[in-house]
The first five atom37 places (N, CA, C, CB, O) and aatype in JSON, in Angstrom:
{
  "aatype": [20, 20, 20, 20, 20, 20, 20, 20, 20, 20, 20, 20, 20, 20, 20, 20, 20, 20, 20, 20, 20, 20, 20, 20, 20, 20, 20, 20, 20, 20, 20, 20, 20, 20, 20, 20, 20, 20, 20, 20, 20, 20, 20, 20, 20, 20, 20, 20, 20, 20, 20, 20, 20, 20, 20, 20, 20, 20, 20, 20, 20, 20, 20, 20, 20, 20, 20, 20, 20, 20, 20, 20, 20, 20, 20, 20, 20, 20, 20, 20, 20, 20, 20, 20, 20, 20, 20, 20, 20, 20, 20, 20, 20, 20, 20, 20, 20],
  "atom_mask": [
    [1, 1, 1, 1, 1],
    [1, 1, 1, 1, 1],
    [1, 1, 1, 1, 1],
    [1, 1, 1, 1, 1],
    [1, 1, 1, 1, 1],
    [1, 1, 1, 1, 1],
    [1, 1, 1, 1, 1],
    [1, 1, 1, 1, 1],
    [1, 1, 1, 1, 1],
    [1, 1, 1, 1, 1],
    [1, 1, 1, 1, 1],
    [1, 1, 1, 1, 1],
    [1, 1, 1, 1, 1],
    [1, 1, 1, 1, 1],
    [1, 1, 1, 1, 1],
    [1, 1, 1, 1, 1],
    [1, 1, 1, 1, 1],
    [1, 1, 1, 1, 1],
    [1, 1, 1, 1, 1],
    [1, 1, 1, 1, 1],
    [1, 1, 1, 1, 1],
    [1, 1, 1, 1, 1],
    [1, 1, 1, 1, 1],
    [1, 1, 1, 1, 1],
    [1, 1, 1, 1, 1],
    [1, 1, 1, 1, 1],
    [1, 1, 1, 1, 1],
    [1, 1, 1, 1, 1],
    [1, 1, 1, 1, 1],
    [1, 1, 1, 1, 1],
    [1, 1, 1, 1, 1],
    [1, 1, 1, 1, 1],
    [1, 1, 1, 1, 1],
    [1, 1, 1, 1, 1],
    [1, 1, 1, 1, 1],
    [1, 1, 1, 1, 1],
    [1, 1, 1, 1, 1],
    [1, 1, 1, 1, 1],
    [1, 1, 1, 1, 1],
    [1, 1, 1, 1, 1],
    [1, 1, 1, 1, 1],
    [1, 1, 1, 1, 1],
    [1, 1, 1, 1, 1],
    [1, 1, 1, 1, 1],
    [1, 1, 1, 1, 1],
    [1, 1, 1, 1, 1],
    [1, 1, 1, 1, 1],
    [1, 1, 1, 1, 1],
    [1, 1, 1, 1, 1],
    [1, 1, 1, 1, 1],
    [1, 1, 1, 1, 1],
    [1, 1, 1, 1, 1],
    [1, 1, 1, 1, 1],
    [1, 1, 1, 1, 1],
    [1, 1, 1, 1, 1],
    [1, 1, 1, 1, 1],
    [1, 1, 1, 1, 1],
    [1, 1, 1, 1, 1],
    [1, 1, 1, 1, 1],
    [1, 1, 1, 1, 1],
    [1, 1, 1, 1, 1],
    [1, 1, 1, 1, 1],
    [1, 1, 1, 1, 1],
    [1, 1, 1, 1, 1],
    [1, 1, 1, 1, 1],
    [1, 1, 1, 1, 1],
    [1, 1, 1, 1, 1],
    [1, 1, 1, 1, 1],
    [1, 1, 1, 1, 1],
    [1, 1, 1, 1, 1],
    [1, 1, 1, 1, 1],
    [1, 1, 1, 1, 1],
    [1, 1, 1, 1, 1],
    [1, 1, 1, 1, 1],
    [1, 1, 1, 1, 1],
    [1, 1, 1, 1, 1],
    [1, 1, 1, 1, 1],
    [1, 1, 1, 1, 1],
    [1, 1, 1, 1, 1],
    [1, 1, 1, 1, 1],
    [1, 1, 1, 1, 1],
    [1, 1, 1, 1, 1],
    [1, 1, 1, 1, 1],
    [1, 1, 1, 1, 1],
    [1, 1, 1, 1, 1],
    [1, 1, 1, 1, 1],
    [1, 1, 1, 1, 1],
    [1, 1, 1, 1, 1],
    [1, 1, 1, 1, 1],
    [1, 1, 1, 1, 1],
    [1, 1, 1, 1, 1],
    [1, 1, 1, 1, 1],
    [1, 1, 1, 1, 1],
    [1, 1, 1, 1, 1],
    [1, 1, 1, 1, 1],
    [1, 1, 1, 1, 1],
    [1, 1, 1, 1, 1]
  ],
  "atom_positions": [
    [[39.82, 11.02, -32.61], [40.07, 9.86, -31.78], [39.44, 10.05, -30.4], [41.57, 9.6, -31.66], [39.8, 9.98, -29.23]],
    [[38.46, 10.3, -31.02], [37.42, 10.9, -29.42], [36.93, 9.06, -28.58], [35.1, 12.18, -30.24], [36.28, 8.91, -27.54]],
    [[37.36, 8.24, -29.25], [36.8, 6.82, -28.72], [38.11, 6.5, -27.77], [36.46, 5.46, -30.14], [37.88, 5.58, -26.98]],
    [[39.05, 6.9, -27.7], [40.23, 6.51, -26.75], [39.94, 7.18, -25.38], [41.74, 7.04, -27.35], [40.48, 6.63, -24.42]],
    [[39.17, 8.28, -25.13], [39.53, 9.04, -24.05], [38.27, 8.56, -23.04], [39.68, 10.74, -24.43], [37.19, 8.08, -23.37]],
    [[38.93, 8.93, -21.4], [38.06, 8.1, -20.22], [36.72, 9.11, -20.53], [38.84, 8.16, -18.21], [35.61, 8.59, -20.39]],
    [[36.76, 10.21, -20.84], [35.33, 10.82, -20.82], [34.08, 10.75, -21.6], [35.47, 11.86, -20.88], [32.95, 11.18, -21.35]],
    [[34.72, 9.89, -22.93], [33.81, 9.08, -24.14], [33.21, 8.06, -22.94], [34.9, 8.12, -25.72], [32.06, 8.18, -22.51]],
    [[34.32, 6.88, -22.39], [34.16, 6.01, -21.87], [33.03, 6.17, -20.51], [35.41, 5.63, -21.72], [32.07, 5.45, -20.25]],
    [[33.53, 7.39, -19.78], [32.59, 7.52, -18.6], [31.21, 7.65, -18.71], [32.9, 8.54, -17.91], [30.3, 7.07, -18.13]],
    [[31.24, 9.09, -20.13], [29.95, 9.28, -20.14], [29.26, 8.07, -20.92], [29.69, 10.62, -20.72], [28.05, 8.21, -20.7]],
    [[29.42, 7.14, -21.58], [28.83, 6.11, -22.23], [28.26, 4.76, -21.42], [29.79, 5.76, -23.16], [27.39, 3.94, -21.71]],
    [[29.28, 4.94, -20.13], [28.72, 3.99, -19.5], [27.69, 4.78, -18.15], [29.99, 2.98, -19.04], [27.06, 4.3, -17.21]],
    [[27.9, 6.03, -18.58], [26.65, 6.75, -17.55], [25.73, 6.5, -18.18], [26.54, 8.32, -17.19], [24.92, 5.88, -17.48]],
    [[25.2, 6.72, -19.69], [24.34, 6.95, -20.31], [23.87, 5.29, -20.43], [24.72, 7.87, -21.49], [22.68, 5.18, -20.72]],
    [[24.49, 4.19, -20.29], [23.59, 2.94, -20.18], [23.17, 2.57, -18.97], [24.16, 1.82, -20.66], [22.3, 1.72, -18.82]],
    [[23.84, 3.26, -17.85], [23.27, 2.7, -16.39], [22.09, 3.61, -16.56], [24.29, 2.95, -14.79], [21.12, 2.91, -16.23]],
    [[21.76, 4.51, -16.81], [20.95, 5.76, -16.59], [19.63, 4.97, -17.32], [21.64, 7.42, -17.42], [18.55, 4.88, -16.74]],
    [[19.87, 4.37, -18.76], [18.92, 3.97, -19.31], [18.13, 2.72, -18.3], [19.44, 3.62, -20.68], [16.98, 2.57, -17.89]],
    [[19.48, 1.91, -18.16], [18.87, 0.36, -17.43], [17.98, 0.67, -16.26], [20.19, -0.72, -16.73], [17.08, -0.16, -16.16]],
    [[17.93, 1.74, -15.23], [17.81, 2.1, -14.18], [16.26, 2.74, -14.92], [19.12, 2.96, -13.45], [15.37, 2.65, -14.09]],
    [[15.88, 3.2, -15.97], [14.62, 4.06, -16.34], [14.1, 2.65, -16.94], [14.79, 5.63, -17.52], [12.88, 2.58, -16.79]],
    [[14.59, 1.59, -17.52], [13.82, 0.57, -18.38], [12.96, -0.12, -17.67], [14.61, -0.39, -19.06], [11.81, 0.0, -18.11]],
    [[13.08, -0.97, -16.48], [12.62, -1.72, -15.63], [10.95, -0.48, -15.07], [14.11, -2.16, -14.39], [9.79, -0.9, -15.05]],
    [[11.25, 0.55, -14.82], [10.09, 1.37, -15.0], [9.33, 1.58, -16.25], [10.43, 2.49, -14.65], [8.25, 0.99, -16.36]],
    [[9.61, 2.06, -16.86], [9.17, 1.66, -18.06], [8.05, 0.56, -18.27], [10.25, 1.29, -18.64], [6.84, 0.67, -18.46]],
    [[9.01, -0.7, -18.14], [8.68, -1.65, -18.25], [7.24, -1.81, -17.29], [9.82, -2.38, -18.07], [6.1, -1.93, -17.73]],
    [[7.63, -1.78, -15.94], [6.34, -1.76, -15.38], [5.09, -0.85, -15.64], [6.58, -1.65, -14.25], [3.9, -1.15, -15.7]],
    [[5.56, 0.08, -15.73], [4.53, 1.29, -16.27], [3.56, 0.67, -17.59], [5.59, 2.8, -16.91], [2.37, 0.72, -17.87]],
    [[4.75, 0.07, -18.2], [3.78, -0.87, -19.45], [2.71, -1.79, -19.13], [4.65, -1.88, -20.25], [1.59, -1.73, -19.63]],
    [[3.01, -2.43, -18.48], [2.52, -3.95, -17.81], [1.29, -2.92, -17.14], [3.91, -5.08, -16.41], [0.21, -3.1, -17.71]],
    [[1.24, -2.05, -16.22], [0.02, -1.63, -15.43], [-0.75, -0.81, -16.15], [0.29, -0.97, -14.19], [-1.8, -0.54, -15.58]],
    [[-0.59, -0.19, -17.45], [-1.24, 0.49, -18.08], [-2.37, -1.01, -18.82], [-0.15, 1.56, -19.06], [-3.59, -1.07, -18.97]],
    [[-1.6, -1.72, -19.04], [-2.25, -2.88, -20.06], [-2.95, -3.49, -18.92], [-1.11, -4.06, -21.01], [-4.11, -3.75, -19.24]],
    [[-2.77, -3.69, -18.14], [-3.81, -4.46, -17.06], [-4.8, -3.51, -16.41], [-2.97, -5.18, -15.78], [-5.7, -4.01, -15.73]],
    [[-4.75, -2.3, -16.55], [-5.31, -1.33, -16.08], [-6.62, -1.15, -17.35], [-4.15, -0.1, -15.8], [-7.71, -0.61, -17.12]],
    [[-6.2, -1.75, -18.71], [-6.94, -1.26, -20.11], [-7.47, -2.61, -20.46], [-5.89, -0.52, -21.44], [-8.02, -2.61, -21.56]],
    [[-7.44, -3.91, -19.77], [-8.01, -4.82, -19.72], [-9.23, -4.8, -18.45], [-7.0, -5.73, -19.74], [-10.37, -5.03, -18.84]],
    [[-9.05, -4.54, -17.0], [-9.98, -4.28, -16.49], [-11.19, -3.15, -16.8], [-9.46, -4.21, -15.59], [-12.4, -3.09, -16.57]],
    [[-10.46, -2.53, -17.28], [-12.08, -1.63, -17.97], [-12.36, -1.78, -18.8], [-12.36, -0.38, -18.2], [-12.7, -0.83, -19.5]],
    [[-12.4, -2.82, -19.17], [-13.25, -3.45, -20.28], [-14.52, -4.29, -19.7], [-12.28, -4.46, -21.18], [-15.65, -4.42, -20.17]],
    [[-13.74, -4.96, -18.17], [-14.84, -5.42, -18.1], [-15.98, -5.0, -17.14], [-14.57, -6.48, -17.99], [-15.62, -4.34, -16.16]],
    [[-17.23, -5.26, -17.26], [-18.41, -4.65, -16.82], [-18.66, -5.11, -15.68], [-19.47, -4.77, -17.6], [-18.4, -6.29, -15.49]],
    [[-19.2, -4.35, -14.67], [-19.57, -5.18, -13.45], [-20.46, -5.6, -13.12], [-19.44, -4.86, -12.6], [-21.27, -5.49, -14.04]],
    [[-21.01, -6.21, -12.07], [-22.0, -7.04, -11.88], [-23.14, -6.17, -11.89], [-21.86, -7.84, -10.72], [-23.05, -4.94, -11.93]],
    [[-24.47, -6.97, -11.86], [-25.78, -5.97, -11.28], [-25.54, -5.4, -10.31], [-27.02, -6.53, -10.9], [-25.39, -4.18, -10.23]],
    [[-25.39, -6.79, -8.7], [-25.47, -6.05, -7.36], [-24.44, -5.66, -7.04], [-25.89, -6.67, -6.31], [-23.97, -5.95, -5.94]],
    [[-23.79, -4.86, -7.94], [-22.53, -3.65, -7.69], [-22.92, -2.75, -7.27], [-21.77, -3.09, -8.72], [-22.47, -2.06, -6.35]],
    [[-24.6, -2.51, -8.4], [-25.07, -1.15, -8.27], [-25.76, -0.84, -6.8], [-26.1, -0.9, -9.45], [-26.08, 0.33, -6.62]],
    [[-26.01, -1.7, -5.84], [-27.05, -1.43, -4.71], [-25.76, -1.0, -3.98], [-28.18, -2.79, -4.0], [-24.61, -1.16, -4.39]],
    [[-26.11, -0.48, -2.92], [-25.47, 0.1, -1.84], [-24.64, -1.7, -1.08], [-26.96, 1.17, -0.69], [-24.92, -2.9, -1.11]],
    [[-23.59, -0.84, -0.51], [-22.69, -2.41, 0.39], [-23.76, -2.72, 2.1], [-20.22, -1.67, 1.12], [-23.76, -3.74, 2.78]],
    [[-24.49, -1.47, 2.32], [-25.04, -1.52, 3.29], [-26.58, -2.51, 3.61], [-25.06, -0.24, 3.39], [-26.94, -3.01, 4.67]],
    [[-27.41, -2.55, 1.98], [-27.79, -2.86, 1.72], [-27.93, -4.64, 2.08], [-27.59, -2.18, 1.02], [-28.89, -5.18, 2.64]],
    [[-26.64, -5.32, 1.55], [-25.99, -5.83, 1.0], [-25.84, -6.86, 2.73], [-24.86, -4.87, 0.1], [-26.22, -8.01, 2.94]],
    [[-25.26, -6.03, 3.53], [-24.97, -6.42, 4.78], [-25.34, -6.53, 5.88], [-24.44, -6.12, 5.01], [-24.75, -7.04, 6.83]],
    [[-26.72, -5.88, 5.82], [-27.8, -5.14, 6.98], [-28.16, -6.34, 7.92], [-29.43, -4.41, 6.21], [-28.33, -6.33, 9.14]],
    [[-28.25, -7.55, 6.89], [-28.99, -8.7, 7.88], [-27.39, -9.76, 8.68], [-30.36, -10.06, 6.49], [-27.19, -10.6, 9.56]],
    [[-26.9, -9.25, 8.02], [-25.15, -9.55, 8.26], [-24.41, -9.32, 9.43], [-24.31, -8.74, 7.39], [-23.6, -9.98, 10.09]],
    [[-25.19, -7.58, 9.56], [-24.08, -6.72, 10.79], [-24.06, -7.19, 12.23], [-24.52, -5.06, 11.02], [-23.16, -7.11, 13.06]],
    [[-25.37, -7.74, 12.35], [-25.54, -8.83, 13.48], [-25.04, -9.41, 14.38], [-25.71, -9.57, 13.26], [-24.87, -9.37, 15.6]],
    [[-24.74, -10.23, 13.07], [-23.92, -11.46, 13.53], [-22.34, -11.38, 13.52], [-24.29, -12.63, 12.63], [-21.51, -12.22, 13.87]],
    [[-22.2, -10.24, 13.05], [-20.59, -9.71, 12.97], [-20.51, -8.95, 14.39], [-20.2, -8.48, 11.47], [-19.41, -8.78, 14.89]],
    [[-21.66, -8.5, 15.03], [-21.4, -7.82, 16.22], [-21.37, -8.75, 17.11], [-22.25, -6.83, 16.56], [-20.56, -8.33, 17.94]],
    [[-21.85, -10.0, 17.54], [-21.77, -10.95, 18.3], [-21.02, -11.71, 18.18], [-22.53, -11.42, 18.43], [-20.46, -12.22, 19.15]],
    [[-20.67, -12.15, 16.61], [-19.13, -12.58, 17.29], [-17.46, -11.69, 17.72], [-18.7, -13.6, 16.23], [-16.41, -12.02, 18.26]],
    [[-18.09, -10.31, 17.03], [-17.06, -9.55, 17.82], [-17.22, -9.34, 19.46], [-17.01, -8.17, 17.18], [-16.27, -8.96, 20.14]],
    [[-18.3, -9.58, 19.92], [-18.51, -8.94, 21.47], [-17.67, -10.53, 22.17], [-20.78, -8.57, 22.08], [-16.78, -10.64, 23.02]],
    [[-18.61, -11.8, 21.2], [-17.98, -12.83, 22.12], [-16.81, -13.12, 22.18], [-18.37, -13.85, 22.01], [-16.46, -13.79, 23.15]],
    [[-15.83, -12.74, 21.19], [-14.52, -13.17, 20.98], [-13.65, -12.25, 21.46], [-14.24, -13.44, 19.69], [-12.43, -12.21, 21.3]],
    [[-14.61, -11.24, 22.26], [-13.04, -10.37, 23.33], [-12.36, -9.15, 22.39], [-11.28, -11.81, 23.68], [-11.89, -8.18, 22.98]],
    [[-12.32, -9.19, 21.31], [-12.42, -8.24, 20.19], [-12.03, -6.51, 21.28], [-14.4, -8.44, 19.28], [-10.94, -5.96, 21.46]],
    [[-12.94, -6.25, 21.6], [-13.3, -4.65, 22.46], [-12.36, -5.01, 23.3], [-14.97, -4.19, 23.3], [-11.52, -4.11, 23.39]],
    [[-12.06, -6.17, 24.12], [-11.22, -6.22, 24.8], [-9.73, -5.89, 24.61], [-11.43, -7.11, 25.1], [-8.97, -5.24, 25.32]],
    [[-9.48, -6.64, 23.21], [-8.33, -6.69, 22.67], [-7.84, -5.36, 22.23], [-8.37, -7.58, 21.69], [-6.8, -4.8, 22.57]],
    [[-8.81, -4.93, 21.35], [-8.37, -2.88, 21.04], [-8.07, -2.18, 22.47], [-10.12, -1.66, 20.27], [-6.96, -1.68, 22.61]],
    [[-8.85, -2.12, 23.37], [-8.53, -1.86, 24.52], [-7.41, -1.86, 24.98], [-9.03, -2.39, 25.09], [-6.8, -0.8, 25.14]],
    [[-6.9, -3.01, 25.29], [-5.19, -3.16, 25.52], [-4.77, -2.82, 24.64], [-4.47, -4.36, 25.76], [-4.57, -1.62, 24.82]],
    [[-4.44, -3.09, 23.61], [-3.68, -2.23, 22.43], [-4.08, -0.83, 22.67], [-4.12, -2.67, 20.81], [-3.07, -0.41, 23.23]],
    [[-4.95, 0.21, 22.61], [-5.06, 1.56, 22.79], [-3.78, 1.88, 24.09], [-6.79, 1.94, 23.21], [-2.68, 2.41, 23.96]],
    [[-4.56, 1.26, 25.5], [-3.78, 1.67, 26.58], [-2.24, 1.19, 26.9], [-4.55, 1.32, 27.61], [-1.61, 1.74, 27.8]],
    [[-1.68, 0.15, 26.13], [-0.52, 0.41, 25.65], [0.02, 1.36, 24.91], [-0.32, -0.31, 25.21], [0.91, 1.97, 25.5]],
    [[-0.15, 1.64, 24.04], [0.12, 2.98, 23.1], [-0.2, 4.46, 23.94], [-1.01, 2.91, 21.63], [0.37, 5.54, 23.84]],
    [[-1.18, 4.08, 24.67], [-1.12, 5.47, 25.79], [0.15, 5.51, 26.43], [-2.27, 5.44, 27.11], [0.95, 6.44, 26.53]],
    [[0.19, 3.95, 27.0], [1.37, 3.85, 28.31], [2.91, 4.48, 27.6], [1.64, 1.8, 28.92], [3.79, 5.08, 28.2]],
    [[2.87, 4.1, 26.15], [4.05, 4.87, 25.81], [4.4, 5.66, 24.85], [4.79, 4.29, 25.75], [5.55, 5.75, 24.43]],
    [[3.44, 6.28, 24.43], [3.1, 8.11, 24.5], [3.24, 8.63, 25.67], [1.61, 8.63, 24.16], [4.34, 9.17, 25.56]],
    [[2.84, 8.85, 26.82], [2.37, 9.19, 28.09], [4.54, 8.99, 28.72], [0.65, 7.69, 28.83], [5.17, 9.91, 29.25]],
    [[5.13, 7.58, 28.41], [6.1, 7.54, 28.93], [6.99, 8.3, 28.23], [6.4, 6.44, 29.17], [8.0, 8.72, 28.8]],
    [[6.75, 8.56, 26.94], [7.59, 9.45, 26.07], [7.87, 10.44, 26.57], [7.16, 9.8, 24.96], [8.95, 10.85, 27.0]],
    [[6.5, 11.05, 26.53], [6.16, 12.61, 27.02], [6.78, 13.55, 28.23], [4.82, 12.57, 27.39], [6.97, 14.75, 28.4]],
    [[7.04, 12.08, 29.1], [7.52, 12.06, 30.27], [8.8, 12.49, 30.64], [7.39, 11.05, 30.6], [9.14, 13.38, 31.42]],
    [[9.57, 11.59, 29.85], [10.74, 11.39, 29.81], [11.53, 12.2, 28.65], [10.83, 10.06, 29.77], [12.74, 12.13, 28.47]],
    [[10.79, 12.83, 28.03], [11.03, 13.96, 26.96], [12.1, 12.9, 25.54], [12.18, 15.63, 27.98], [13.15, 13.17, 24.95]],
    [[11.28, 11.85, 25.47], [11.88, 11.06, 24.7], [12.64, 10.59, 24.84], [12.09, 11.24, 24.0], [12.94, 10.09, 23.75]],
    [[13.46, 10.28, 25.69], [14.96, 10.0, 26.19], [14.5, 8.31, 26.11], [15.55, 10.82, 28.06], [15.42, 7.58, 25.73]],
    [[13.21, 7.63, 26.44], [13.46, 6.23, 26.61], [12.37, 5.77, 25.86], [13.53, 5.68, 28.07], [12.17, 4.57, 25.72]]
  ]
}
């Protein structure tokens, strides 16, 4: 009459949380293996094979001018010297603020 006692009962309901808690992994682990075995199937383009530099050379240009005009350098700038200002205040203050 081993089905009456709390330790049948405890361990039985350990042993289904334990499972439910591994299934949902599982489960995903399934799902990304199969989407993982569908993308390599498929082949990639030609101009995969050339270099990205290649690709962008007549590009980089115009990515530098509108970064210069749009303040861009400016903007990292303040963001850097903020992050100095409090590192620097940390350091200071031995972390206290």
């Amino acid at each position: 009459m081993e089905f009456f006692t709390l330790a049948f009962w405890k361990g039985l309901w350990d042993d289904a949380t334990e499972y439910l808690d591994d299934k949902p992994v599982a489960i995903l682990k399934d799902l990304l293996d199969a989407i993982v075995s569908v993308l390599e199937t498929i082949t990639p383009p030609d101009f995969m094979d050339t270099p990205i530099s290649d690709q962008m050379g007549p590009v980089m240009e115009f990515i530098g001018y509108f970064m210069s005009e749009a303040g861009l350098t400016q903007a990292f700038a303040m963001i850097a010297s903020a992050y100095m200002f409090r590192l620097g205040r940390k350091a200071i203050t031995l972390g206290r603020w």
